[in-house]
HTML snippet that shows the backbone in 3Dmol.js (N, CA, C, O; Angstrom):
<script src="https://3Dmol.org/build/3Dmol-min.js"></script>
<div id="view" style="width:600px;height:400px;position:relative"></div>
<script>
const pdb = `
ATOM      1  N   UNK A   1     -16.538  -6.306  18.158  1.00  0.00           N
ATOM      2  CA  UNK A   1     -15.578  -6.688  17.147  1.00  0.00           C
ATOM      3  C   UNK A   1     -15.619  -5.674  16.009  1.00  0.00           C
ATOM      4  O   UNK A   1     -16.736  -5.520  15.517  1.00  0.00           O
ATOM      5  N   UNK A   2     -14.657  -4.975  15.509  1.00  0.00           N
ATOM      6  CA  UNK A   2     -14.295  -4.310  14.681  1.00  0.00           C
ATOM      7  C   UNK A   2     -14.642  -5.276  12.972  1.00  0.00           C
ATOM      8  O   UNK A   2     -14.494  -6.432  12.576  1.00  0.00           O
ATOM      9  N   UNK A   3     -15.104  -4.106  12.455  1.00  0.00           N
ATOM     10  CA  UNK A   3     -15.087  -4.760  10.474  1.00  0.00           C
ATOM     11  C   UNK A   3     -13.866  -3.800  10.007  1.00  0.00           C
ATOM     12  O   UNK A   3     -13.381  -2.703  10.285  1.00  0.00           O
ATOM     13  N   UNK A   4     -13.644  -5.021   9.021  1.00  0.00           N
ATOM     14  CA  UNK A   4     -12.717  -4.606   8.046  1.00  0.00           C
ATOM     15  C   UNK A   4     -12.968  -3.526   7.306  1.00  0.00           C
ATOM     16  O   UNK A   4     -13.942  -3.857   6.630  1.00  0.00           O
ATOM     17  N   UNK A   5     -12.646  -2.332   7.001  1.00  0.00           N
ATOM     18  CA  UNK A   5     -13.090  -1.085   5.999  1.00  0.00           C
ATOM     19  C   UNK A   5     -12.960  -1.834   4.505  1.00  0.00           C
ATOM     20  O   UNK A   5     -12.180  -2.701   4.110  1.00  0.00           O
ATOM     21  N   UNK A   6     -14.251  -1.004   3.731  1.00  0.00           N
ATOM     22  CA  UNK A   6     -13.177  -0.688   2.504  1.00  0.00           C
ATOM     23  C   UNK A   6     -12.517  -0.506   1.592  1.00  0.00           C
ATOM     24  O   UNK A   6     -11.504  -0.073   2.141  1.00  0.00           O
ATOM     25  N   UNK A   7     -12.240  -0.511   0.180  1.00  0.00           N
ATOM     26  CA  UNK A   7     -10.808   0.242  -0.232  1.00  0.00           C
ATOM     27  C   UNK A   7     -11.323   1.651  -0.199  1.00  0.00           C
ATOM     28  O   UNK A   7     -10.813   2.413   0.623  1.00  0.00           O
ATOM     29  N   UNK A   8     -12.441   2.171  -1.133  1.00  0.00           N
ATOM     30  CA  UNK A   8     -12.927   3.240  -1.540  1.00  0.00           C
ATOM     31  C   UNK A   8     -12.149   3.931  -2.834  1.00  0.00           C
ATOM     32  O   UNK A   8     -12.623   4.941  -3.354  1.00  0.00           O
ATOM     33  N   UNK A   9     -11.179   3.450  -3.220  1.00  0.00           N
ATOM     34  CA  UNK A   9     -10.012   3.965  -4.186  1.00  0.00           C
ATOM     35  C   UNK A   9     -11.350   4.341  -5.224  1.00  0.00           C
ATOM     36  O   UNK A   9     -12.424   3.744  -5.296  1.00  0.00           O
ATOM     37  N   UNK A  10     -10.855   5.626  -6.045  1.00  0.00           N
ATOM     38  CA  UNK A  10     -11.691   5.771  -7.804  1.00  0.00           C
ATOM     39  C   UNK A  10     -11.630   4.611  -8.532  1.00  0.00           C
ATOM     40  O   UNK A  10     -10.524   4.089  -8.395  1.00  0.00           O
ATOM     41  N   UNK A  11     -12.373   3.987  -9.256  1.00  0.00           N
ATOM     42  CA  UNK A  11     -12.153   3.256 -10.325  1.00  0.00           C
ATOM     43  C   UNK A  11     -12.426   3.746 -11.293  1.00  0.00           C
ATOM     44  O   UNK A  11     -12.985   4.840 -11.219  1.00  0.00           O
ATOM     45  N   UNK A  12     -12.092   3.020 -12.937  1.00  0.00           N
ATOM     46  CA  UNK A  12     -12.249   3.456 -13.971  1.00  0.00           C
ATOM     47  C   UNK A  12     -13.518   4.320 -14.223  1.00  0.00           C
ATOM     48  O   UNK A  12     -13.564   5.452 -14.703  1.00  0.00           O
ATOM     49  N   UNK A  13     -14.443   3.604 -13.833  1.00  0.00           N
ATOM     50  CA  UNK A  13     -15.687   3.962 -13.900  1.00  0.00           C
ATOM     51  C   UNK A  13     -16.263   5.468 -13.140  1.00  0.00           C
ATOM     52  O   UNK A  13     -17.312   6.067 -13.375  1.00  0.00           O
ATOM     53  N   UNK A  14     -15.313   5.769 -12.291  1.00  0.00           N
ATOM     54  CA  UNK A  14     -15.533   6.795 -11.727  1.00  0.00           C
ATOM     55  C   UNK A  14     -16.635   6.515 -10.125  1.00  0.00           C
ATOM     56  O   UNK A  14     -17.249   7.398  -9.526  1.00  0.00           O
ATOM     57  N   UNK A  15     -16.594   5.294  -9.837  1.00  0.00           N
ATOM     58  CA  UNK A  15     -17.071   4.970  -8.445  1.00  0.00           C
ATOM     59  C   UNK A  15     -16.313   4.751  -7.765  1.00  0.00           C
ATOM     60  O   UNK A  15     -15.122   4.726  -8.077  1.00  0.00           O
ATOM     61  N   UNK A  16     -16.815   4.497  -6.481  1.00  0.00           N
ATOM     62  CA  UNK A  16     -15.724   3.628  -5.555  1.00  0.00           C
ATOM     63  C   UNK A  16     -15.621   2.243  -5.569  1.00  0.00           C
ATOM     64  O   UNK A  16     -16.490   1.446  -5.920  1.00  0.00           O
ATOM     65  N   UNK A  17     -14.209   1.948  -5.058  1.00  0.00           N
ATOM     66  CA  UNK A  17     -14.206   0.078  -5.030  1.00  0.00           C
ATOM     67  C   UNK A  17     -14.980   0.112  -3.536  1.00  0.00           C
ATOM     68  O   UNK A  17     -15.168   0.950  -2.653  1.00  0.00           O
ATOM     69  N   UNK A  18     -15.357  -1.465  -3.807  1.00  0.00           N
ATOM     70  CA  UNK A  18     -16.025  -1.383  -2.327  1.00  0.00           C
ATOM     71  C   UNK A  18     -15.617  -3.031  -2.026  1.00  0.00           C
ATOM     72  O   UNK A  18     -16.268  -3.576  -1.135  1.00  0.00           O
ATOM     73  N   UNK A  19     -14.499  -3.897  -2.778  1.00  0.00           N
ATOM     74  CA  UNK A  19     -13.569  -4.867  -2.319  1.00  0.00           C
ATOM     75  C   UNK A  19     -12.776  -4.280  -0.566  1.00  0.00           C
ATOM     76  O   UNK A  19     -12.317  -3.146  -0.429  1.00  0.00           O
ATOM     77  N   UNK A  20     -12.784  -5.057   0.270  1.00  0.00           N
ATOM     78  CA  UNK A  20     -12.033  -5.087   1.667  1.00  0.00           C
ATOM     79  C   UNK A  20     -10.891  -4.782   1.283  1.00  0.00           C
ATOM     80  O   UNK A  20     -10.160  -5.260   0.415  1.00  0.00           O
ATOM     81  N   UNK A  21     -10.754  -3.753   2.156  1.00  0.00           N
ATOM     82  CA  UNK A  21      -8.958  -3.016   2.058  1.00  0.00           C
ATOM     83  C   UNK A  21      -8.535  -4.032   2.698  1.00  0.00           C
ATOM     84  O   UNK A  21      -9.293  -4.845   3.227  1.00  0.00           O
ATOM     85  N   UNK A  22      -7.119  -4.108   2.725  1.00  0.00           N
ATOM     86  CA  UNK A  22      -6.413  -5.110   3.311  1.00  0.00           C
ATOM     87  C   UNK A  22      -6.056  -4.796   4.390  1.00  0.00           C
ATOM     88  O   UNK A  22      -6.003  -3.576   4.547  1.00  0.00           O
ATOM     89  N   UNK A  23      -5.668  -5.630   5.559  1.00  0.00           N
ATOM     90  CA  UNK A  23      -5.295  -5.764   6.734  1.00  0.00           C
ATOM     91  C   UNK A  23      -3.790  -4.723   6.793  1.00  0.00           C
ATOM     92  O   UNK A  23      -2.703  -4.761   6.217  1.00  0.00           O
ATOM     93  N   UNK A  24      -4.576  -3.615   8.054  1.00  0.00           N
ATOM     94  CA  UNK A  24      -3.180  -2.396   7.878  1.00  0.00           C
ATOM     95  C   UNK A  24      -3.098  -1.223   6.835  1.00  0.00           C
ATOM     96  O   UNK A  24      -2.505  -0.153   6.967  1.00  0.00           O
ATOM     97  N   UNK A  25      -3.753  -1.628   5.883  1.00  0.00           N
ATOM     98  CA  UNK A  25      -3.528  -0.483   4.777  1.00  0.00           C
ATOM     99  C   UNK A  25      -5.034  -0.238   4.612  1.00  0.00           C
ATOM    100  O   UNK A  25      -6.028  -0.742   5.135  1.00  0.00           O
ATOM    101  N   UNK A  26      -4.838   0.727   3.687  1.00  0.00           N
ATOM    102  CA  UNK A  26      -6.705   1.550   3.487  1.00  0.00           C
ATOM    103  C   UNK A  26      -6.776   1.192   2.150  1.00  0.00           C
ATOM    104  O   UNK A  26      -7.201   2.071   1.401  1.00  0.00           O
ATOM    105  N   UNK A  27      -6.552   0.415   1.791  1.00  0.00           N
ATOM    106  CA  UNK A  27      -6.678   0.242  -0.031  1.00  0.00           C
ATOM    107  C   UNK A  27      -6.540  -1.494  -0.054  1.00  0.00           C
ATOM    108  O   UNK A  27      -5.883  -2.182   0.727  1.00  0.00           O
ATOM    109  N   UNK A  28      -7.470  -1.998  -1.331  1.00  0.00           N
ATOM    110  CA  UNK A  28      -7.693  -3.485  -1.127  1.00  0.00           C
ATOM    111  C   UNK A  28      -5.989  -3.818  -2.264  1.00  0.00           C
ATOM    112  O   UNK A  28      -5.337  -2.992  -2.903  1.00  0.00           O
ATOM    113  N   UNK A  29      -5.841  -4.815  -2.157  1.00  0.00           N
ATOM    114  CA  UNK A  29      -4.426  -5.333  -3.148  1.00  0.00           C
ATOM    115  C   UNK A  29      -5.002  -5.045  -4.623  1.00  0.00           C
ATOM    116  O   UNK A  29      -4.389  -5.956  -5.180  1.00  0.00           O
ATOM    117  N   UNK A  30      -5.600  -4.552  -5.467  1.00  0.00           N
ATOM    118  CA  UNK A  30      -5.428  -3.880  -6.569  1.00  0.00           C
ATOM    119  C   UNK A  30      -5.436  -2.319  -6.515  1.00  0.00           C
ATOM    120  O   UNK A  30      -5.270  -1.689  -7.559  1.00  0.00           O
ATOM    121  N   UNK A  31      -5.641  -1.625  -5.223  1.00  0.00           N
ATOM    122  CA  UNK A  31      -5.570  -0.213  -5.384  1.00  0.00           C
ATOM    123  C   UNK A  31      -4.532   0.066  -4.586  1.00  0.00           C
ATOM    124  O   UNK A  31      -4.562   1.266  -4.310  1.00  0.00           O
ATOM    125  N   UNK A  32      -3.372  -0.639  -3.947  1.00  0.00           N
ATOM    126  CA  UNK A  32      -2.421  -0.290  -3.180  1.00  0.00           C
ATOM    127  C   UNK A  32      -1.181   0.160  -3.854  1.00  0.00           C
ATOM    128  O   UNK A  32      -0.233  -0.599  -3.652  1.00  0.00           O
ATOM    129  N   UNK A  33      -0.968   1.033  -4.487  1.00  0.00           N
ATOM    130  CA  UNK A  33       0.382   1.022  -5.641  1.00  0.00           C
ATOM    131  C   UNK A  33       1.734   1.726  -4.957  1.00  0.00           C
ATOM    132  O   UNK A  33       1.982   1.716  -3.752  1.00  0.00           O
ATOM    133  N   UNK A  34       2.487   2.290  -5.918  1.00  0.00           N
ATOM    134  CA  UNK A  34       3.860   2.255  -5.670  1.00  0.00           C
ATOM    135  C   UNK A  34       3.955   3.352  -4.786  1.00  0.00           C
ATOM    136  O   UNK A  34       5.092   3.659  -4.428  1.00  0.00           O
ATOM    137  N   UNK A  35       2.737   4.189  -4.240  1.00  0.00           N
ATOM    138  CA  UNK A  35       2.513   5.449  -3.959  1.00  0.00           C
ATOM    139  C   UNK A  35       2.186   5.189  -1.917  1.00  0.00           C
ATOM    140  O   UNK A  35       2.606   5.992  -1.084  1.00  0.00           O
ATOM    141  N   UNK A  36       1.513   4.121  -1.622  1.00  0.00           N
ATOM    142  CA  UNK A  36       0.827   3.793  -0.402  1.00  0.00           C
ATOM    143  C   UNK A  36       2.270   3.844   0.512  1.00  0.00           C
ATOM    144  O   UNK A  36       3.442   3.598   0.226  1.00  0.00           O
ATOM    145  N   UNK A  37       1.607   4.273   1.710  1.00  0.00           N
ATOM    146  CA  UNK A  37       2.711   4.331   2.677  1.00  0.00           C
ATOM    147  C   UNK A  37       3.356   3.327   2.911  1.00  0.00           C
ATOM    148  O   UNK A  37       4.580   3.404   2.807  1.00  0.00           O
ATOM    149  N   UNK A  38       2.623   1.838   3.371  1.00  0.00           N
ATOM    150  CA  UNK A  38       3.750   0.789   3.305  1.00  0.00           C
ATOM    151  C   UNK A  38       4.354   0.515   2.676  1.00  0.00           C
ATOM    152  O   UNK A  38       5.412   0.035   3.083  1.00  0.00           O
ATOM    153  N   UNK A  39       4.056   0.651   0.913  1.00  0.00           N
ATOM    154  CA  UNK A  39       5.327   0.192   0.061  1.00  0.00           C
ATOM    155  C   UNK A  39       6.308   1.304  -0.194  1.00  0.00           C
ATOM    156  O   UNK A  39       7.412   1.071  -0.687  1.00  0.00           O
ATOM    157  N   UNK A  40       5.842   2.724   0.198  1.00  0.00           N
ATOM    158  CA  UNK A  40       7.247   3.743   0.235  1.00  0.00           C
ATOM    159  C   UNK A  40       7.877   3.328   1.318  1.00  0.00           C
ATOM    160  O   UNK A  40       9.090   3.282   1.113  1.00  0.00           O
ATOM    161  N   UNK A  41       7.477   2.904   2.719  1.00  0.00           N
ATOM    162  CA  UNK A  41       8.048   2.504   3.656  1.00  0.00           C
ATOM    163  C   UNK A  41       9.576   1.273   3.299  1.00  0.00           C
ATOM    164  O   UNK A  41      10.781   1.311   3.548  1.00  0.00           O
ATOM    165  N   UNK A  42       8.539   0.184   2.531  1.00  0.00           N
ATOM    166  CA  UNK A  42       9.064  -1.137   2.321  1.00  0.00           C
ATOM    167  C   UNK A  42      10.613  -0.919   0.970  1.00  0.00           C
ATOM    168  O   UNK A  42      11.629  -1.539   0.657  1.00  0.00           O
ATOM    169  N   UNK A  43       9.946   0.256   0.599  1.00  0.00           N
ATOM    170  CA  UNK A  43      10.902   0.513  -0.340  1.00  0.00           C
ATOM    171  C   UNK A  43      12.245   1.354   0.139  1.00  0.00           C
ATOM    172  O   UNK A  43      13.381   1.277  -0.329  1.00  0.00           O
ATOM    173  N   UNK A  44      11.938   1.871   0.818  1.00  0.00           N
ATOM    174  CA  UNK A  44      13.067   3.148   1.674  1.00  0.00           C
ATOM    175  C   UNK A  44      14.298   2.535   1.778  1.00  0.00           C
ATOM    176  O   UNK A  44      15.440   2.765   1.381  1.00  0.00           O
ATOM    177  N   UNK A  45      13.166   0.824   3.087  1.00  0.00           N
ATOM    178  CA  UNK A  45      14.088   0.189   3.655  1.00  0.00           C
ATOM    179  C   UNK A  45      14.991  -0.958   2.774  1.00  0.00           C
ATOM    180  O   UNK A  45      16.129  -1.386   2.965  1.00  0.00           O
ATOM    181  N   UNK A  46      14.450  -1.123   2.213  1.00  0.00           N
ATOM    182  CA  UNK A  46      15.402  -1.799   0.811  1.00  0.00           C
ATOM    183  C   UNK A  46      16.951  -0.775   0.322  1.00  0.00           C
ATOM    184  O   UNK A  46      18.156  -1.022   0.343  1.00  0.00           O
ATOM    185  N   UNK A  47      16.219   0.289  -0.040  1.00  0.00           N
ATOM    186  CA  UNK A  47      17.408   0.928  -0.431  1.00  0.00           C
ATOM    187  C   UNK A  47      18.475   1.729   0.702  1.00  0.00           C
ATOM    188  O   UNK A  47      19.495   2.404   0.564  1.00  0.00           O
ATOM    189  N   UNK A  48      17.775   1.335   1.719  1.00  0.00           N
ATOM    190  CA  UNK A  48      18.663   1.365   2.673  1.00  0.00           C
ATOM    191  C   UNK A  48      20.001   0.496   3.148  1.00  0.00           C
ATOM    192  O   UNK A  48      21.189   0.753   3.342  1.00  0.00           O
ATOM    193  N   UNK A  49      19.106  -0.727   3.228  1.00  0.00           N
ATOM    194  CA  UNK A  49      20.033  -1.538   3.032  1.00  0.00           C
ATOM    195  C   UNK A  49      20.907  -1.969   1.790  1.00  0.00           C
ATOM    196  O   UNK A  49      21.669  -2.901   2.048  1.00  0.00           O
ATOM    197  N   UNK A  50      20.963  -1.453   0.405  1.00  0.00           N
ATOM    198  CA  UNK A  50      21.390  -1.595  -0.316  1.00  0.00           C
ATOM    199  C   UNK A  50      22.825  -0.430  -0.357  1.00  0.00           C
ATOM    200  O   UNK A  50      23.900  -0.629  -0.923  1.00  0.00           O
ATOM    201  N   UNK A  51      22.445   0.672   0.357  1.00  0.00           N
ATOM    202  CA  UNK A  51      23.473   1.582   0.373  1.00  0.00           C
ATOM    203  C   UNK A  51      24.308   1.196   1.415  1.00  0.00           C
ATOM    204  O   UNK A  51      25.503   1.422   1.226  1.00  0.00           O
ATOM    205  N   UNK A  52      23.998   0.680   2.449  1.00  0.00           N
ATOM    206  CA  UNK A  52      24.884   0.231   3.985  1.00  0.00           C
ATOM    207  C   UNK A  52      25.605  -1.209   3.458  1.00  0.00           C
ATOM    208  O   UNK A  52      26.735  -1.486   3.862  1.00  0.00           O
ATOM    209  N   UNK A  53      24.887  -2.098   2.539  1.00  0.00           N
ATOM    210  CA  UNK A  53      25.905  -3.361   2.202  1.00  0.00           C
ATOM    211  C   UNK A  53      27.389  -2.599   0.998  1.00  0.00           C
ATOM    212  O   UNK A  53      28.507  -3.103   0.890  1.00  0.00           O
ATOM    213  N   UNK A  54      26.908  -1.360   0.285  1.00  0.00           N
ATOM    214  CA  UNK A  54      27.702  -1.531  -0.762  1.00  0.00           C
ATOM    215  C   UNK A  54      28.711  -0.274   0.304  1.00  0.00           C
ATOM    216  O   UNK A  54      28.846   0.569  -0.584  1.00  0.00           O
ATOM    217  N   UNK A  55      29.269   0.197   1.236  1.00  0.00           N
ATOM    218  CA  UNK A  55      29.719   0.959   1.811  1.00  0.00           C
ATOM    219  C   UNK A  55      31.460   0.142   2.053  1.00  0.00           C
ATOM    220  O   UNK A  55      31.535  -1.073   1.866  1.00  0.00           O
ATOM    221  N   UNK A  56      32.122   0.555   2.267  1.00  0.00           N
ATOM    222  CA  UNK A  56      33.561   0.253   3.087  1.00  0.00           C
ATOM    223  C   UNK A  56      33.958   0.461   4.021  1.00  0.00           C
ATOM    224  O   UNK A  56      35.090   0.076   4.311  1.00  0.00           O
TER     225      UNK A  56
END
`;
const viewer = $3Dmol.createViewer("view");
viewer.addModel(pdb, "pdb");
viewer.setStyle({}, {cartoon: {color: "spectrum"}});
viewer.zoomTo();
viewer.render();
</script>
């Protein structure tokens, strides 16, 4: 059985976090920001669909 990694992100302090990254991503839910691949992903597809609804 596989363990969960994880985050390792810098903190203030200049260590690593050592909170469980989250399931799928390499970073725990306070080090995952606007920058992580799933939410550029999650974001793409938003404005994707925002350009295909406003079309004629």
């Amino acid at each position: 059985m596989a363990t969960q990694s994880r985050c390792g992100a810098l903190t203030e302090k200049r260590t690593r976090c050592r909170r469980l990254a989250m399931v799928g991503a390499s970073r725990c839910d306070l080090h995952r920001g606007d920058w992580s691949a799933y939410t550029i992903k999650k974001r793409k597809e938003a404005e994707r669909k925002a350009r295909t609804k406003h079309r004629k």
